[in-house]
C-alpha positions as CSV (number, residue, x, y, z in Angstrom):
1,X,-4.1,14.1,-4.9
2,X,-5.5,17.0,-3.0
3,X,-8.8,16.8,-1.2
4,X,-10.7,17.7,-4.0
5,X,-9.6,15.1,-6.2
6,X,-9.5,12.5,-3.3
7,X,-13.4,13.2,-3.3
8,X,-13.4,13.0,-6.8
9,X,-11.5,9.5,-6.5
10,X,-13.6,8.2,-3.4
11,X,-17.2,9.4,-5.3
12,X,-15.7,7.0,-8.7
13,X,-15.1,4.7,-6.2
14,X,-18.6,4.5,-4.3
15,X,-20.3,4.7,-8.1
16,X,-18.4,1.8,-9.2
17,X,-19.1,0.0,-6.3
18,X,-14.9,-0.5,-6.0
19,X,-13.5,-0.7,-2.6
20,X,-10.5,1.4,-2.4
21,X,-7.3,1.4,0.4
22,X,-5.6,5.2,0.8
23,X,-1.9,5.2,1.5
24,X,-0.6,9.0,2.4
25,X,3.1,9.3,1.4
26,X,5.3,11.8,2.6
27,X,9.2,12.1,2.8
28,X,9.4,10.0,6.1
29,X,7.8,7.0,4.1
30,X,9.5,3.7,4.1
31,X,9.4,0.6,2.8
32,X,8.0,-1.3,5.7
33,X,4.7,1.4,4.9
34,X,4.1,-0.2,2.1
35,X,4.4,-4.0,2.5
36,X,4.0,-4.8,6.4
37,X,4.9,-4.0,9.6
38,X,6.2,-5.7,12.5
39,X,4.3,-5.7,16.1
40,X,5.8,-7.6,18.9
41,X,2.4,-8.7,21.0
42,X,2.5,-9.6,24.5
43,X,4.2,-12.4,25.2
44,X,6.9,-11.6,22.7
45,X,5.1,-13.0,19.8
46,X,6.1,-11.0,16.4
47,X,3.1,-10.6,14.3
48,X,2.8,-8.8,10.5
49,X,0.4,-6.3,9.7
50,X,-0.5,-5.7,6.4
51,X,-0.2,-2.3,5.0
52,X,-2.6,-0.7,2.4
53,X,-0.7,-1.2,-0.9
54,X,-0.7,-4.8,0.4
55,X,-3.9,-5.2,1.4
56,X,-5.5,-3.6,-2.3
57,X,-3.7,-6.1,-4.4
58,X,-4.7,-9.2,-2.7
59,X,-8.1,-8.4,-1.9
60,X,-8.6,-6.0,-5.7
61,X,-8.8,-3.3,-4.3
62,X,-8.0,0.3,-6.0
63,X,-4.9,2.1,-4.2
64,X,-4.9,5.7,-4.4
65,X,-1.8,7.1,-4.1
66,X,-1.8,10.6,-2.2
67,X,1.5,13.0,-2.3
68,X,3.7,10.5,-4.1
69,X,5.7,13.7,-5.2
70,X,6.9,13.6,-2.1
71,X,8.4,10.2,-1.7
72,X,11.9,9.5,-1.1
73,X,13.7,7.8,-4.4
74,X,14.7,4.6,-2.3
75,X,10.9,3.9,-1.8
76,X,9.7,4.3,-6.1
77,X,11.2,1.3,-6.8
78,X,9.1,-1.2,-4.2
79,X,6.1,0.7,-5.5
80,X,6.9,0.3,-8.9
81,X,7.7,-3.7,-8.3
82,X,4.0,-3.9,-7.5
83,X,2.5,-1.8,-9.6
84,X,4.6,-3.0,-13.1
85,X,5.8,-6.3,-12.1
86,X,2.7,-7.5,-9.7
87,X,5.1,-9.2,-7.5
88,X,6.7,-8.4,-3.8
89,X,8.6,-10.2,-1.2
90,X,7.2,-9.6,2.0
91,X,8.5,-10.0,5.8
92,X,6.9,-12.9,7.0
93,X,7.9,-14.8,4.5
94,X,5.2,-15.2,1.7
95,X,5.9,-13.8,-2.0
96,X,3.3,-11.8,-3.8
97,X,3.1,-12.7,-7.2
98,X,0.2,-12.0,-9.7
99,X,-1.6,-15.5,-11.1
């Protein structure tokens, strides 16, 4: 959504008392955006990092969705896994599956 409904969306938010994660999608968005990313610490240690779609479903959070028109096709479908299905595999290994 633009800025105005983004306010609308974060003022819902705050009067529901919902906490809410913000994922900004654009063209260059990929998959790894949505689920987790990798970080190699020091000491060559590889450590996941939980990305905002990720991090609203397991802690019930709402996910607004800003400038999904301008996602790539090859990304909807991830999306739509979690969304419809409540389910994703993720890179470290767990699955996320609704109860």
């Amino acid at each position: 959504p633009g800025p105005c409904r983004r306010r609308l969306i974060m003022a819902f938010c705050e009067l529901m008392n919902f906490e809410c994660e913000i994922l900004t999608l654009s063209r260059d968005t990929t998959e790894s955006d949505l689920k987790q990313r990798r970080e190699i610490l020091p000491g060559g240690t590889v450590h996941y990092v939980d990305q905002a779609p990720l991090r609203a479903a397991v802690n019930g959070r709402v996910l607004i969705l800003d400038g999904i028109e301008r996602t790539e096709r090859n990304v909807l479908p991830t999306l739509n896994n979690l969304l419809e299905n409540r389910e994703m595999s993720l890179s470290d290994g767990r699955f996320l599956m609704s109860p």
